[in-house]
Backbone as CSV, one residue per row, in Angstrom:
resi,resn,N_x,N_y,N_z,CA_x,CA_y,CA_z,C_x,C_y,C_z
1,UNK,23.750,6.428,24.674,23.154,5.117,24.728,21.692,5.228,24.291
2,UNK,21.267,4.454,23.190,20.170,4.467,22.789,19.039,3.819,24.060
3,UNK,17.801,4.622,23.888,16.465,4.481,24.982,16.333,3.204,24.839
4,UNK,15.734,2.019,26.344,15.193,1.093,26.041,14.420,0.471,24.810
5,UNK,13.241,2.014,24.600,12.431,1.443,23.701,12.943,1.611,21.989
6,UNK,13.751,1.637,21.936,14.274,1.861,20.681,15.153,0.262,20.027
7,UNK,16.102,0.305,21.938,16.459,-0.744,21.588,15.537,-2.409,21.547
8,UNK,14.393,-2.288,22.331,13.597,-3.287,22.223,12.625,-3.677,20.465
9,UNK,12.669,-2.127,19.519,11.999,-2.118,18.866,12.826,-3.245,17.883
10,UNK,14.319,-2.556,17.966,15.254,-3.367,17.281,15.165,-4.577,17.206
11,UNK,15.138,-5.015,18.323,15.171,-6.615,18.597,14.259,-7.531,18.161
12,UNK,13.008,-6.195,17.839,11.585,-7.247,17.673,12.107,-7.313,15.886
13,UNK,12.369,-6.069,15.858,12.952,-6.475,14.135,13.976,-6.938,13.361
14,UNK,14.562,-7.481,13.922,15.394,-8.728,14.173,14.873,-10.097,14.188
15,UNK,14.360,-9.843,15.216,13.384,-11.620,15.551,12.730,-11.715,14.517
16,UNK,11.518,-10.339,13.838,11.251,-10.905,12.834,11.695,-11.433,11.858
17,UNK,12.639,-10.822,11.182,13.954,-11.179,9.886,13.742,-12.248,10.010
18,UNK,14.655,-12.984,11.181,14.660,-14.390,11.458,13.690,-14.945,11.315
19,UNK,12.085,-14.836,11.704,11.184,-15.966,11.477,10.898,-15.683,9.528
20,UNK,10.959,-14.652,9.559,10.653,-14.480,8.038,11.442,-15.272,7.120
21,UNK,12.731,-15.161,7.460,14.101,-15.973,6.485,13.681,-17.473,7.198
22,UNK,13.464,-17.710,8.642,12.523,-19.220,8.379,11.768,-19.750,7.702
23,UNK,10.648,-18.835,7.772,9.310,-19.243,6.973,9.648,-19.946,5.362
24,UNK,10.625,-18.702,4.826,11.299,-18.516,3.576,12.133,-19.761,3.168
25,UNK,12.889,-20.003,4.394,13.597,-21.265,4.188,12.965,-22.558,3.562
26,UNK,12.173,-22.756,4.938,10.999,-23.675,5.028,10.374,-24.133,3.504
27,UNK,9.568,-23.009,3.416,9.025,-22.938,1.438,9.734,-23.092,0.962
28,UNK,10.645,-22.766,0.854,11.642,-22.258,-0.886,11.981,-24.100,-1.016
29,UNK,12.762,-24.658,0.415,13.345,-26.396,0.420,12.321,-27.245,-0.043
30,UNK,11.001,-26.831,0.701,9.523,-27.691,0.351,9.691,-27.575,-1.206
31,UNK,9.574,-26.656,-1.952,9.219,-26.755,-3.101,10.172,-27.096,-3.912
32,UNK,11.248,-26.075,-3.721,12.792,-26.819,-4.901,12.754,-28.307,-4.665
33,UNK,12.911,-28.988,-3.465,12.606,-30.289,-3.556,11.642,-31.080,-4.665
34,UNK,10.431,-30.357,-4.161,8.960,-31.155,-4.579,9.150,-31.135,-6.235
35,UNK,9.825,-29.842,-6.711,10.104,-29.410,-8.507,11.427,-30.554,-8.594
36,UNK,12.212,-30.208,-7.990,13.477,-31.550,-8.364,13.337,-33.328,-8.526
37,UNK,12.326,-33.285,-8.058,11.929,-34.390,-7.594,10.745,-34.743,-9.428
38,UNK,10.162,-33.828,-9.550,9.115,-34.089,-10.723,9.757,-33.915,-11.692
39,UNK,10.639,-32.995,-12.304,11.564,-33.294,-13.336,12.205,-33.596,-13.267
40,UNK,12.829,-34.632,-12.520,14.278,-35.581,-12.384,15.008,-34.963,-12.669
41,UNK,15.952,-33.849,-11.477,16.891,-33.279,-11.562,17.823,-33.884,-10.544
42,UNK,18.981,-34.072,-10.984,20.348,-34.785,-10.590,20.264,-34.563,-9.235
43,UNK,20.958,-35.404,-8.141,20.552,-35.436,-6.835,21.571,-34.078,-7.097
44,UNK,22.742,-34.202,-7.207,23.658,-33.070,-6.603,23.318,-31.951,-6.270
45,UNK,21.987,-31.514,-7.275,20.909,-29.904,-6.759,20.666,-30.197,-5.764
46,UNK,19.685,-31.892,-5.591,19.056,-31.725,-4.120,19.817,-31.689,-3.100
47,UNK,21.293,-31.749,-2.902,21.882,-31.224,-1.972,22.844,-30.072,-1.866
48,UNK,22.936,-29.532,-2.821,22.584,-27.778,-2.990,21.433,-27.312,-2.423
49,UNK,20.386,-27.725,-2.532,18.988,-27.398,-2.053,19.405,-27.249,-0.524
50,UNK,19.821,-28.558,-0.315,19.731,-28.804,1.773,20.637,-27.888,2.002
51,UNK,21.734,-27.784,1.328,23.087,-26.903,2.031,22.412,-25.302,2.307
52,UNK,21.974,-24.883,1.101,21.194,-23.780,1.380,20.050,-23.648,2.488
53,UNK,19.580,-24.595,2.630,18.273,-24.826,3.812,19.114,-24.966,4.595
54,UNK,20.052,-25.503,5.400,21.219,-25.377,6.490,21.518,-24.104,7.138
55,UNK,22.042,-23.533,5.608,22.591,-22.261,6.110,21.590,-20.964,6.227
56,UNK,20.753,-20.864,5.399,19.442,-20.344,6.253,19.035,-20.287,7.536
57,UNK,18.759,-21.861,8.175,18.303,-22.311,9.493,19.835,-21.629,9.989
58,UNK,21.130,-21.804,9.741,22.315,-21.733,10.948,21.993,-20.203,10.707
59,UNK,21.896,-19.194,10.076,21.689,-18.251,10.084,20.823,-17.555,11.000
60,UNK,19.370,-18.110,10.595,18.524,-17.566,11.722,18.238,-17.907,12.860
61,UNK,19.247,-19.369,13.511,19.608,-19.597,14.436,20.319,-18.914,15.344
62,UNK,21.288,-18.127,14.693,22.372,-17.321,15.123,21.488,-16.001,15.319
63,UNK,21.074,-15.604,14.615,20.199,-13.969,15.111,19.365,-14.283,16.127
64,UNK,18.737,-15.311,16.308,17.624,-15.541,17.281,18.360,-16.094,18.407
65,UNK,19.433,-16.247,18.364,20.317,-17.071,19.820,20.845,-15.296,20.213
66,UNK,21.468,-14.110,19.455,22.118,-13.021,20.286,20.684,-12.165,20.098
67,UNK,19.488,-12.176,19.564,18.319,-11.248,20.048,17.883,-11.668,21.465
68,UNK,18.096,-13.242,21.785,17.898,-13.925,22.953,18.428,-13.077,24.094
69,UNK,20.310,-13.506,23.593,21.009,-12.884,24.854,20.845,-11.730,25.146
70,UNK,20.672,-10.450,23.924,20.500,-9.009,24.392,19.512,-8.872,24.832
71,UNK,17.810,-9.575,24.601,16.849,-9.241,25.788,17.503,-9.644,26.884
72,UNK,18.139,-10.299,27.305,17.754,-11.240,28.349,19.296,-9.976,29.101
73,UNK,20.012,-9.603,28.923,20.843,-8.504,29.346,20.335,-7.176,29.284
74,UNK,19.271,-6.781,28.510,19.191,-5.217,28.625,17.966,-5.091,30.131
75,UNK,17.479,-6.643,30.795,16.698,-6.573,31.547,17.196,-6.237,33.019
């Protein structure tokens, strides 16, 4: 069984991923939007755009909901 602190290190690098692939999310929708929007590109991208911003957010929703539960169990 791996040491507490090994497994806590994990977790923090984890959590980060997740805010990082947030942050990432966040930008990438802001802007593909803001560019779709100035060269009149067909809505159907802009919701390619959201689906991808969805599954991003459900993504790093999901890592940050079981980094949750395993702190909250290895305590």
């Amino acid at each position: 069984m791996a040491d507490p602190e090994t497994r806590d290190m994990a977790l923090a690098r984890q959590a980060k991923l997740a805010a990082l692939v947030m942050c990432a999310t966040i930008l990438l929708w802001v802007v593909l939007g803001w560019i779709g929007r100035e060269y009149g590109w067909d809505p159907r991208y802009a919701f390619l755009i959201d689906f991808a911003a969805l599954a991003g957010f459900a993504w790093a929703l999901i890592v940050t909901f079981r980094v949750w539960r395993r702190g909250k169990t290895s305590r």
